[in-house]
C-alpha atoms as a printed R data frame, in Angstrom:
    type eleno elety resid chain resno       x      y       z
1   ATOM     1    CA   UNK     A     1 118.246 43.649 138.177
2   ATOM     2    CA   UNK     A     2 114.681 41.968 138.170
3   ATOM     3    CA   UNK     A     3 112.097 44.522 138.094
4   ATOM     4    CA   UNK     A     4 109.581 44.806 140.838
5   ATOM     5    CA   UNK     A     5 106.189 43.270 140.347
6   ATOM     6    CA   UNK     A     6 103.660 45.819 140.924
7   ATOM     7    CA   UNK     A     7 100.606 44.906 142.933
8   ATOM     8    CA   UNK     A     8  97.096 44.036 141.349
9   ATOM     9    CA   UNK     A     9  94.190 46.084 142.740
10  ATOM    10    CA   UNK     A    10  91.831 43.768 144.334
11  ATOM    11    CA   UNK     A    11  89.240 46.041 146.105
12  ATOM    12    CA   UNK     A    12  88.072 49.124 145.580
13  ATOM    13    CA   UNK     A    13  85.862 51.492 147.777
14  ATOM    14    CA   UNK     A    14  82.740 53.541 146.172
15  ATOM    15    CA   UNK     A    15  80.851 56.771 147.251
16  ATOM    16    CA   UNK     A    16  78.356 57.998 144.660
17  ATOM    17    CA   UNK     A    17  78.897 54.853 142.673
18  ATOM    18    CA   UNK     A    18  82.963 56.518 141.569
19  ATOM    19    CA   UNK     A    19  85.572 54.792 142.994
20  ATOM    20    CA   UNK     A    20  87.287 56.928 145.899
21  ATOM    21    CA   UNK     A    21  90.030 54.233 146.906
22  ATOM    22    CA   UNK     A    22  91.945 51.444 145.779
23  ATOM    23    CA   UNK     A    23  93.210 48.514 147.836
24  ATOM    24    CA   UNK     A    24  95.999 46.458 145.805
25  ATOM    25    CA   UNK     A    25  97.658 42.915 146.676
26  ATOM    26    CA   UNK     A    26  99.092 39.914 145.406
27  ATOM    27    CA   UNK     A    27  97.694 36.535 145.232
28  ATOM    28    CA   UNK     A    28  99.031 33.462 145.042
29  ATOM    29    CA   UNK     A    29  97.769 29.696 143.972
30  ATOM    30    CA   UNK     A    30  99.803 26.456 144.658
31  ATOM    31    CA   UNK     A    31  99.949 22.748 144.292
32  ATOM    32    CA   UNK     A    32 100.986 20.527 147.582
33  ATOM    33    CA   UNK     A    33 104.566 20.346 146.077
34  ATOM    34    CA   UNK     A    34 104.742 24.342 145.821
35  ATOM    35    CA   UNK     A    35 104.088 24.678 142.088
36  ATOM    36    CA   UNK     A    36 102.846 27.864 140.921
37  ATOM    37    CA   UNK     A    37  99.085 27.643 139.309
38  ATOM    38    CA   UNK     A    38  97.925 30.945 139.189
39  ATOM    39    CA   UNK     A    39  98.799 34.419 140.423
40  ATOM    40    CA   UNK     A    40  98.362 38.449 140.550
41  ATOM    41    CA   UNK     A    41 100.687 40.617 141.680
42  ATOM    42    CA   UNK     A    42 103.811 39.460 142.958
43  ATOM    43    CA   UNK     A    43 103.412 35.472 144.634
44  ATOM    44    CA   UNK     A    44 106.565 35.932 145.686
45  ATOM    45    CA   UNK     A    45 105.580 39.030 147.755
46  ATOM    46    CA   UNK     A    46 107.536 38.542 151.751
47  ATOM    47    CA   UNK     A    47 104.495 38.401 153.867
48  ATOM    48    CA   UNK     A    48 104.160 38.271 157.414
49  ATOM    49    CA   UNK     A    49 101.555 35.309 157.904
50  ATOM    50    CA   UNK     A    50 100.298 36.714 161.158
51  ATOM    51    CA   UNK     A    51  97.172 34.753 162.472
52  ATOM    52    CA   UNK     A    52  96.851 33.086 159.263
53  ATOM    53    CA   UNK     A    53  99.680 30.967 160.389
54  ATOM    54    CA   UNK     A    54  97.475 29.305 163.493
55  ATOM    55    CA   UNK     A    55  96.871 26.021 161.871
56  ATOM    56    CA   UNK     A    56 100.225 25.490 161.219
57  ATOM    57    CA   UNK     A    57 101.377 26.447 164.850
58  ATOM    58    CA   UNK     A    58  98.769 23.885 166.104
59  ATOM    59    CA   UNK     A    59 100.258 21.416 164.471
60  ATOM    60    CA   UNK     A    60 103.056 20.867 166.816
61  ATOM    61    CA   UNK     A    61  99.623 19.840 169.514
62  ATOM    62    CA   UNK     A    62  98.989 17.225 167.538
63  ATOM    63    CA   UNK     A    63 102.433 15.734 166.604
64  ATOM    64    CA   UNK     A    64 103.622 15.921 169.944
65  ATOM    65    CA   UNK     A    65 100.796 13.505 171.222
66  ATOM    66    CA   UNK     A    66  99.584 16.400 173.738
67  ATOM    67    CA   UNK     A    67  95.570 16.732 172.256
68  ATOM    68    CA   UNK     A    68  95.508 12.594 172.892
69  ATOM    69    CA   UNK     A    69  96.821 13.011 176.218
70  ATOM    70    CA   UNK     A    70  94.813 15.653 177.107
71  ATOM    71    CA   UNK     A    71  91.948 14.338 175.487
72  ATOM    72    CA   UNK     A    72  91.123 17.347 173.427
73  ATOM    73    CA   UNK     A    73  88.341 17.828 171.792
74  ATOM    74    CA   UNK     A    74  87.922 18.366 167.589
75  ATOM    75    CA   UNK     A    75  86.054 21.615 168.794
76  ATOM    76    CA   UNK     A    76  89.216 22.657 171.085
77  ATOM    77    CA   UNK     A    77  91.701 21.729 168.366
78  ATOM    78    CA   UNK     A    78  89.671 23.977 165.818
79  ATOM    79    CA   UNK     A    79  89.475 26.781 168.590
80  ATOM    80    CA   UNK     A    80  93.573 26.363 168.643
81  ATOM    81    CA   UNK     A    81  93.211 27.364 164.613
82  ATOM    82    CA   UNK     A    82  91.475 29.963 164.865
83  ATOM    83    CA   UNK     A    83  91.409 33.764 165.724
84  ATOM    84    CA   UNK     A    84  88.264 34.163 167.842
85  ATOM    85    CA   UNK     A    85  85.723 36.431 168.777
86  ATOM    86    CA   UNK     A    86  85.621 35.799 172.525
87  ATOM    87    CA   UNK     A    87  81.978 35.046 172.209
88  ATOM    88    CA   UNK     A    88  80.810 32.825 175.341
89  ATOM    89    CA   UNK     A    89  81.488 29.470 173.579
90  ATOM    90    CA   UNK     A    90  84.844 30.320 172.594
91  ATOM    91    CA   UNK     A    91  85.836 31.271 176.302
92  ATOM    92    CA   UNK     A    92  84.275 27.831 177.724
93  ATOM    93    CA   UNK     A    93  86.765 26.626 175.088
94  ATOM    94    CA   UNK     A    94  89.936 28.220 176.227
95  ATOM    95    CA   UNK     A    95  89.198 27.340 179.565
96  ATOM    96    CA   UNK     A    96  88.176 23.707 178.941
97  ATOM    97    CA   UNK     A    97  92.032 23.491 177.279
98  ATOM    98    CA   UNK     A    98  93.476 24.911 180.232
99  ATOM    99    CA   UNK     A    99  91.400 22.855 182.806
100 ATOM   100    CA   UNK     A   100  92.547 19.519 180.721
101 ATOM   101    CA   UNK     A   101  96.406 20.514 181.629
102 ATOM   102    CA   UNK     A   102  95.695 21.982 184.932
103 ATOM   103    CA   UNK     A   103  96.830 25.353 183.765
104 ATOM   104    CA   UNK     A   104  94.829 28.873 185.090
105 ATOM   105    CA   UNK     A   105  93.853 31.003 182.956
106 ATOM   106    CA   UNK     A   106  96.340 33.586 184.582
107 ATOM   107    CA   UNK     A   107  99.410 32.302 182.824
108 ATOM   108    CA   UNK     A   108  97.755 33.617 179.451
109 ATOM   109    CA   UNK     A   109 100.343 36.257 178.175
110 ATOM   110    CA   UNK     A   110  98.547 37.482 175.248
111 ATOM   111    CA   UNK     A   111  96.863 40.507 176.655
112 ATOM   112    CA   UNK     A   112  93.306 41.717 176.983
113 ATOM   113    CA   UNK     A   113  90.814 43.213 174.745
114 ATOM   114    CA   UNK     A   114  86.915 43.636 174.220
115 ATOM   115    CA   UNK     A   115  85.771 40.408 172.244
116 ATOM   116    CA   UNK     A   116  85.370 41.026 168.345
117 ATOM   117    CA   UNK     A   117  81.588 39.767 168.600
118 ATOM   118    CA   UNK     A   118  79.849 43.312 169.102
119 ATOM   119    CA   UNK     A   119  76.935 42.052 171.366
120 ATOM   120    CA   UNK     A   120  79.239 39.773 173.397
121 ATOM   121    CA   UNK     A   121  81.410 43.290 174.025
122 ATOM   122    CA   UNK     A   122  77.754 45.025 174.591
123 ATOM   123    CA   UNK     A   123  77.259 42.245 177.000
124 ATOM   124    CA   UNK     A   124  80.486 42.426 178.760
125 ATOM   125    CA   UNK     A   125  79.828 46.458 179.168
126 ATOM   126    CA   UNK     A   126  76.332 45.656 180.281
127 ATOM   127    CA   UNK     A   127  77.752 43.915 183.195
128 ATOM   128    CA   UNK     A   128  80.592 46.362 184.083
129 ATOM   129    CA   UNK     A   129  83.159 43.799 183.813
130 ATOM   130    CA   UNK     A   130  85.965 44.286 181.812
131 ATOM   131    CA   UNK     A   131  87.440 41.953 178.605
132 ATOM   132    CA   UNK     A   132  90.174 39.611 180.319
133 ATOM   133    CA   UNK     A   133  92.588 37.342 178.127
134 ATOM   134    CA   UNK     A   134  90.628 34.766 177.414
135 ATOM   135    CA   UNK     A   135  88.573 37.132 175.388
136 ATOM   136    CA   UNK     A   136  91.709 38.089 173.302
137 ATOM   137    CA   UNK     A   137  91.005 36.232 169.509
138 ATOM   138    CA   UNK     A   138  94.580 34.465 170.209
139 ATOM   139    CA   UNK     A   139  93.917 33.030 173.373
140 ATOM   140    CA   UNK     A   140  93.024 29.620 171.801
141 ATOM   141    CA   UNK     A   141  96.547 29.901 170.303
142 ATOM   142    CA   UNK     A   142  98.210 30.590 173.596
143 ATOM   143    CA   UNK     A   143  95.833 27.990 175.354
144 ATOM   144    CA   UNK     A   144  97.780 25.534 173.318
145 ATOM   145    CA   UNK     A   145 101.449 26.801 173.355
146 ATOM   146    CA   UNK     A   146 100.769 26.519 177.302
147 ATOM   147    CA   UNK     A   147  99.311 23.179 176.607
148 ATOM   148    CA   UNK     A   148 102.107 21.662 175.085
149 ATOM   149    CA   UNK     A   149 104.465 23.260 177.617
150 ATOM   150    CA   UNK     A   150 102.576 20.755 180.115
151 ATOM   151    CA   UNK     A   151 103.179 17.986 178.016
152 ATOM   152    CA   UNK     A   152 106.403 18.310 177.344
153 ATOM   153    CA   UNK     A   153 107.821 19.401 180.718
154 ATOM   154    CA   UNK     A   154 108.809 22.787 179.776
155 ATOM   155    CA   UNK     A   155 108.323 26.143 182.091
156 ATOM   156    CA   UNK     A   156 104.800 27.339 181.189
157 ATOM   157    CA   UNK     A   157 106.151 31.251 182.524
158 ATOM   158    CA   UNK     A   158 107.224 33.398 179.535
159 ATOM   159    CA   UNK     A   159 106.536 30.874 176.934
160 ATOM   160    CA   UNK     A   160 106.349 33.758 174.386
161 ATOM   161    CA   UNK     A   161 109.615 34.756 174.011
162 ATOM   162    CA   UNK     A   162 111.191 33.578 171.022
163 ATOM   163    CA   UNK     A   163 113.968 31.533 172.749
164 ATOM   164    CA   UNK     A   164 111.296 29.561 175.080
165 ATOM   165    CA   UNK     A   165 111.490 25.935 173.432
166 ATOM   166    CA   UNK     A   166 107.431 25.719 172.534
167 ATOM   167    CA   UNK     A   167 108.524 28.480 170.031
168 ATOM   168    CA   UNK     A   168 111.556 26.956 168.651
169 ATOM   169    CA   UNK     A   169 109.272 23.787 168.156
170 ATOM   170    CA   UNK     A   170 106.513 25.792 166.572
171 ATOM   171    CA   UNK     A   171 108.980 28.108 164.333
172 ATOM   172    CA   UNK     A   172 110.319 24.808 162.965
173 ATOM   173    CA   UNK     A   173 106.882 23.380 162.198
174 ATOM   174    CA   UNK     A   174 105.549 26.579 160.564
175 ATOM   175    CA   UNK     A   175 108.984 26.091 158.288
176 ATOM   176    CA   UNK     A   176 108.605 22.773 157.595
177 ATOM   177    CA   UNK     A   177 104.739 22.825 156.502
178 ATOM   178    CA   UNK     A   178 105.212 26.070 154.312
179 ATOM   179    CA   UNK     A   179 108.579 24.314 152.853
180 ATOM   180    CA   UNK     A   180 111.012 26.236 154.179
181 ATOM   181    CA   UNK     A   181 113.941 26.056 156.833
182 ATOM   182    CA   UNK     A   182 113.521 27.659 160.354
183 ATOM   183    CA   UNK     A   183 116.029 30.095 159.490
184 ATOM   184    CA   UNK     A   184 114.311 30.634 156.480
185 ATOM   185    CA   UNK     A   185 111.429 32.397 158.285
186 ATOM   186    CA   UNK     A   186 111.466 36.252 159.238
187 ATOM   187    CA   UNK     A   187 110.544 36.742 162.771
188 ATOM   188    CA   UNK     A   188 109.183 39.582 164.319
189 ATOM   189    CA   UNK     A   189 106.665 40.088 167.228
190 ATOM   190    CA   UNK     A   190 103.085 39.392 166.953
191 ATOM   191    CA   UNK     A   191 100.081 41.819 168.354
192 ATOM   192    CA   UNK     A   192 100.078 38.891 170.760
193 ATOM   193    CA   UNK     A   193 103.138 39.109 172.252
194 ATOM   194    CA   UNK     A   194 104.554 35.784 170.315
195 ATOM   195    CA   UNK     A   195 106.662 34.895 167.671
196 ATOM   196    CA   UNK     A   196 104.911 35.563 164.280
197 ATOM   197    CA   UNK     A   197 106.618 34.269 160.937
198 ATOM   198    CA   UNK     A   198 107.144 35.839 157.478
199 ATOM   199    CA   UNK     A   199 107.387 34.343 153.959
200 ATOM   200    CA   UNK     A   200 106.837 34.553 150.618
201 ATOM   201    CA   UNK     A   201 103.593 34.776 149.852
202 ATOM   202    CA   UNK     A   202 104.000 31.057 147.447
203 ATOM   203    CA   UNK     A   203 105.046 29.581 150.544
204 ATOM   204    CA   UNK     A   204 101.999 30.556 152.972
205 ATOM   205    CA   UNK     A   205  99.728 29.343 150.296
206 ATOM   206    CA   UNK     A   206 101.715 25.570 149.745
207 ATOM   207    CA   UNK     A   207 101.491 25.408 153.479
208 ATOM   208    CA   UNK     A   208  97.954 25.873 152.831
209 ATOM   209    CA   UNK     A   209  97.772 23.581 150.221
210 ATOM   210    CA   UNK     A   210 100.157 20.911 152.027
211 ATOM   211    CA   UNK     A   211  97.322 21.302 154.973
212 ATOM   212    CA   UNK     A   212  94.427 19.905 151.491
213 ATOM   213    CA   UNK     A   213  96.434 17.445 150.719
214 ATOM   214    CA   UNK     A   214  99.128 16.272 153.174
215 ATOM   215    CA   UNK     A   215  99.898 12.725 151.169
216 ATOM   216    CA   UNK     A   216 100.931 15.167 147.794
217 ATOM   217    CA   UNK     A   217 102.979 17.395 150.422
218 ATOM   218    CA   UNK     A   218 105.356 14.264 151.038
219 ATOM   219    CA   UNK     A   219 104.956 14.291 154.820
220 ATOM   220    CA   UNK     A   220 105.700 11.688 156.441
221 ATOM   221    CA   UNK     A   221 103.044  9.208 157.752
222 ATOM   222    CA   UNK     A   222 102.675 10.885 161.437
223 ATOM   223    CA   UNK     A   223 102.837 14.257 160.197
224 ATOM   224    CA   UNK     A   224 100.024 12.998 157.828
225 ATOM   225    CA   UNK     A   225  97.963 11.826 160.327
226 ATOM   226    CA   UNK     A   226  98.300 15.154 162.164
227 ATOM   227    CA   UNK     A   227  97.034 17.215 159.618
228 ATOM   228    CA   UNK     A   228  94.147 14.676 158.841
229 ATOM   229    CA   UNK     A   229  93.450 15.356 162.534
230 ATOM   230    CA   UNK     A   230  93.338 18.642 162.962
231 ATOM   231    CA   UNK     A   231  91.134 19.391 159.497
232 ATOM   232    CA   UNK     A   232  88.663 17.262 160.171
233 ATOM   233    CA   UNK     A   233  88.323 19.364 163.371
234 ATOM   234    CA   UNK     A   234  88.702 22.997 161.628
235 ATOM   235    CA   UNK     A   235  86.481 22.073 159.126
236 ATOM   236    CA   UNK     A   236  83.772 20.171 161.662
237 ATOM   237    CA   UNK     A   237  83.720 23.110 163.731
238 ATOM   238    CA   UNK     A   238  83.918 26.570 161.650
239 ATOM   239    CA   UNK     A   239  82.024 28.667 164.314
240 ATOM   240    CA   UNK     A   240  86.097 27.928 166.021
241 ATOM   241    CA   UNK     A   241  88.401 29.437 163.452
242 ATOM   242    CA   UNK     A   242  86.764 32.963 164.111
243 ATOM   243    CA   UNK     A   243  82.889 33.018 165.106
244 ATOM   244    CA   UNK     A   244  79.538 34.353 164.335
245 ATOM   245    CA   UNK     A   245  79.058 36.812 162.207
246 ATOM   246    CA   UNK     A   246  82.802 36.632 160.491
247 ATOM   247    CA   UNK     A   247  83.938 35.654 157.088
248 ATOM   248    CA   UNK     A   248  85.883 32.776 157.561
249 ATOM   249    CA   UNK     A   249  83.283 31.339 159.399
250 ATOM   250    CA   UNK     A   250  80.314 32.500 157.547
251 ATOM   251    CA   UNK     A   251  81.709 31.541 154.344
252 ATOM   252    CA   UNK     A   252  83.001 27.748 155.569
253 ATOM   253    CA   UNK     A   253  79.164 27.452 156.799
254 ATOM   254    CA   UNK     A   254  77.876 27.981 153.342
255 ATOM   255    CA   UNK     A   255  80.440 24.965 151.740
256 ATOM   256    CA   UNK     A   256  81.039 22.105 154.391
257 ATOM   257    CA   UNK     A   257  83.881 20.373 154.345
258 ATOM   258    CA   UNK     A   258  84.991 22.366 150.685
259 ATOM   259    CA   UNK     A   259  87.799 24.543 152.549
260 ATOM   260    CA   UNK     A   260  89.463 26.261 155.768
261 ATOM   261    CA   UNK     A   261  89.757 29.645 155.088
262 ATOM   262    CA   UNK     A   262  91.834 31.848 158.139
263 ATOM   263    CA   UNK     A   263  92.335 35.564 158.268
264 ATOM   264    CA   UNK     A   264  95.656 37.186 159.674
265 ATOM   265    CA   UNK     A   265  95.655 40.653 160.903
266 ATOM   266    CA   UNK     A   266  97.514 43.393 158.359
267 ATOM   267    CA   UNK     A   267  95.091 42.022 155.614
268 ATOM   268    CA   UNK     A   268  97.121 38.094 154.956
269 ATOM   269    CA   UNK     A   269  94.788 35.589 154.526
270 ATOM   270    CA   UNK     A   270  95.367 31.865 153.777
271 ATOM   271    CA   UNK     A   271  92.524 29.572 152.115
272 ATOM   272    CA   UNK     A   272  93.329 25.023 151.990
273 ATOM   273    CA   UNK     A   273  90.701 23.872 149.165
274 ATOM   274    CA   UNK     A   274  89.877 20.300 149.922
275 ATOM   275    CA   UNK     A   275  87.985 19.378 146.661
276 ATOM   276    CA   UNK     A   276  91.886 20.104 144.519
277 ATOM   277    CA   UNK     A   277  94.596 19.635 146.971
278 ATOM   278    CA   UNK     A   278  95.579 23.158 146.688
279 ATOM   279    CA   UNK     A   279  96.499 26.376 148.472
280 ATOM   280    CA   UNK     A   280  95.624 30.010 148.180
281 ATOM   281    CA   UNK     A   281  97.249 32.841 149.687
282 ATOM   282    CA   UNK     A   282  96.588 37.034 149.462
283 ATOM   283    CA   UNK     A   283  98.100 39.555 151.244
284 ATOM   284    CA   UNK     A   284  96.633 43.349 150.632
285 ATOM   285    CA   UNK     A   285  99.557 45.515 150.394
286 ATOM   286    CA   UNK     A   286  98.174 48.076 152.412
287 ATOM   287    CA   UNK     A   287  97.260 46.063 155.431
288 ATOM   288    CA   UNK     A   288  93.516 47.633 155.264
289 ATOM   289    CA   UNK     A   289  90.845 45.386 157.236
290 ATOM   290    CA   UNK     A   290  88.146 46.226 154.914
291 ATOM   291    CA   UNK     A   291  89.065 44.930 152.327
292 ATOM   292    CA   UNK     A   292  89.557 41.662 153.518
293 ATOM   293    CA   UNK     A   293  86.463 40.096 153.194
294 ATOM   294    CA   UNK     A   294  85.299 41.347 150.003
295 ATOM   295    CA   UNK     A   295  88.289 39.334 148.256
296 ATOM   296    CA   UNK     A   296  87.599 36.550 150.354
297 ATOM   297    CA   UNK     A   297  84.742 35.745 148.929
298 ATOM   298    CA   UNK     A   298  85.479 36.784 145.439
299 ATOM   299    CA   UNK     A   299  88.490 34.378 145.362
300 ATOM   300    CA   UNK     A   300  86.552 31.469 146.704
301 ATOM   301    CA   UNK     A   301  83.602 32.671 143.861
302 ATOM   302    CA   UNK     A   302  86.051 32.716 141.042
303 ATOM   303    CA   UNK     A   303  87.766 29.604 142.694
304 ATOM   304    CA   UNK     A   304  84.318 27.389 141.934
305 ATOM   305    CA   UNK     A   305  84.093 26.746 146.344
306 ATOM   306    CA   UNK     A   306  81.149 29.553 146.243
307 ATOM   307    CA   UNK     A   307  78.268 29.389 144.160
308 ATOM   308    CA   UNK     A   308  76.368 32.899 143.030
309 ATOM   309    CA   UNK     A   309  73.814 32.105 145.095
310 ATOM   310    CA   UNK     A   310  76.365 32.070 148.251
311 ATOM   311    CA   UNK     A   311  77.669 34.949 146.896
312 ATOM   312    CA   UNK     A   312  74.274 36.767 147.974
313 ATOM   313    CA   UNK     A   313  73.791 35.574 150.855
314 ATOM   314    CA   UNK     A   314  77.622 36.931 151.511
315 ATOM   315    CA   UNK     A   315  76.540 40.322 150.520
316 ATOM   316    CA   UNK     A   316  77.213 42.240 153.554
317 ATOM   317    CA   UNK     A   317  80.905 40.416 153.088
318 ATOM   318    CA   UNK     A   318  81.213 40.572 149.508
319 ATOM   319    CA   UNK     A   319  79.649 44.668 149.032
320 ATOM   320    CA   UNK     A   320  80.526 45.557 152.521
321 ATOM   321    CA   UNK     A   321  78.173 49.228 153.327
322 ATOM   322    CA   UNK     A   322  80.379 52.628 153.841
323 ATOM   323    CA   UNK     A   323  78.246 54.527 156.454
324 ATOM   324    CA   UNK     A   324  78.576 57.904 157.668
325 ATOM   325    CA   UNK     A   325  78.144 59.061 160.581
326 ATOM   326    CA   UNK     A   326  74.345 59.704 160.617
327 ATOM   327    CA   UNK     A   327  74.295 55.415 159.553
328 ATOM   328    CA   UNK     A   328  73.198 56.207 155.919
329 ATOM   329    CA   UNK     A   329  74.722 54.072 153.386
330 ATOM   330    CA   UNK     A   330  77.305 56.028 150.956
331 ATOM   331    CA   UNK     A   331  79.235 53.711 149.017
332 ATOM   332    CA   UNK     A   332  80.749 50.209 149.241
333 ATOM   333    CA   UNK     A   333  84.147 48.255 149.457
334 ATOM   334    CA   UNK     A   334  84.002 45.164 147.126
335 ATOM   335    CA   UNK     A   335  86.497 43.410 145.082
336 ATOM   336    CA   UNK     A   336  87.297 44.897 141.748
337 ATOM   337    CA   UNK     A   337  85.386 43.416 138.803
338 ATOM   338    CA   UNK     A   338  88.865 42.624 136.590
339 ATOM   339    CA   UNK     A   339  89.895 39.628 138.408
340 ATOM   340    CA   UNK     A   340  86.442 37.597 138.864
341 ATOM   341    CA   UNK     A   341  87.506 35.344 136.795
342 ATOM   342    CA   UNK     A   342  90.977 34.591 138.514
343 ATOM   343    CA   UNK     A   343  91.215 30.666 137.995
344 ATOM   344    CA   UNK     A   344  93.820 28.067 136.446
């Protein structure tokens, strides 16, 4: 019997400068074909992609020739990649999609909360109206499930059940990008209501790394073309794949064009770097939030996509503050200093 592969710790959390708590993970880096460059912890770790899986679920937009004949926008095919923060842009967005297809806004089954952008949510309490689904950070997602219901002829009401045929197409293109069968994929629920995938960690990051370099992937020349699409987009427009004042954003804004990098929720995480053709993947064992962006942005530091002077600018990301309750700073949750120089 193989033994397990422990996790590496990735992140650890200060108070007093001594380190009160530890978050571990595993990490893996990939070629287009799936070849193993580097790794910590276990790359073969099963890992529920969550919303790190949206770029490959918009896919199936694309390929099915719905964005051309709804004339979508590279702004509304990034929103369709990302998880938002139901700032006011993003829900002119969704609602722009839905207009396109004739769809209302009511048919949007993936639940209500406040947006993720604090001041928006200030705003919205302001007002005394209350978040509505267009605010949720998948309604870009569902926008385009409903989207390509439209286009294909299918019934647009409960389109998130597993057996609807929008997911059956998107399970199979999720598969097929990370190199795996349909069957292949775990399938549980997501906080969404949808289908939401797991893998092994190797295979969320190839998918990523298919997504950098789609001709080394062996796609064929549509699915190519696709991809190539929907990058250009993602990468054109990061303020889409989450918003202001996020990591996936913030970071893509400080290197144009060098990456997409997409959180999931439960701490998965899925980076396509455009300059090698490759993927990276981490999952945090623990599922912790915090420590996400802190190893974000030390994997795309020790990756060469962030410079040291990005790295400061990223410093609320990178050394994110521990505040107590009177707002006083008492420690810090940043990436652990043994693997800066993770790298092939």
């Amino acid at each position: 019997m193989t033994a397990p592969i422990c996790p590496f710790p990735l992140a650890v959390v200060t108070r007093g400068g001594l380190v009160e708590s530890i978050h571990r993970g595993h990490v893996a880096h990939v070629d287009a074909k799936g070849k193993l460059i580097a790794s910590l912890g276990d790359p073969e770790f099963p890992t529920y992609l969550r919303s790190a899986a949206k770029p490959f679920q918009a896919l199936a937009v694309v390929e099915s020739g719905a964005a051309e004949r709804f004339g979508v926008t590279a702004s509304e095919l990034a929103l369709m990649c990302g998880s938002v923060s139901g700032q006011d842009y993003h829900v002119a967005a969704v609602r722009s999609v839905l207009d396109r297809a004739g769809l209302d806004e009511s048919l949007l089954l993936c639940g209500a909360h406040k947006p993720s952008h604090r001041q928006t949510a200030r705003e919205l309490d302001r007002r005394g109206e209350k978040p509505l689904p267009v605010h949720n950070n998948c309604a870009g997602k569902h926008a385009a499930m409903l989207l390509l219901c439209r286009h294909r002829g299918w019934p647009v009401e409960n389109y998130i059940e597993a057996s609807h045929p929008v997911q059956l197409l998107i399970r199979e293109t999720v598969a097929g990008v990370c190199g795996l069968s349909s069957s292949e994929l775990g399938v549980g629920v997501d906080g969404c209501g949808v289908p939401v995938f797991r893998a092994p960690l190797r295979h969320m990051a190839c998918g990523y790394a298919r997504f950098a370099d789609p001709e080394g992937a062996g796609f064929s020349a549509d699915r190519r073309d696709a991809v190539r699409l929907l990058m250009a987009a993602a990468l054109a427009h990061p303020e889409m794949v989450a918003g202001d004042e996020r990591v996936c954003t913030e970071t893509m804004r400080r290197a144009p064009g060098r990456f997409l990098a997409k959180t999931g929720a439960e701490a998965s995480y899925g980076v396509s770097l455009m300059d090698s053709g490759t993927g990276c993947a981490f999952k945090i064992e623990d599922g912790s939030q915090r420590a996400i962006a802190p190893v974000a942005v030390q994997l795309l530091y020790s990756l060469g996509q962030l410079g040291k002077e990005d790295v400061d600018a990223l410093e609320g990301f990178y050394r994110t503050p521990v505040k107590n309750h009177r707002g006083e700073i008492v420690g810090f949750v940043q990436p652990l200093e043994e693997w800066k120089n993770f790298s092939p």
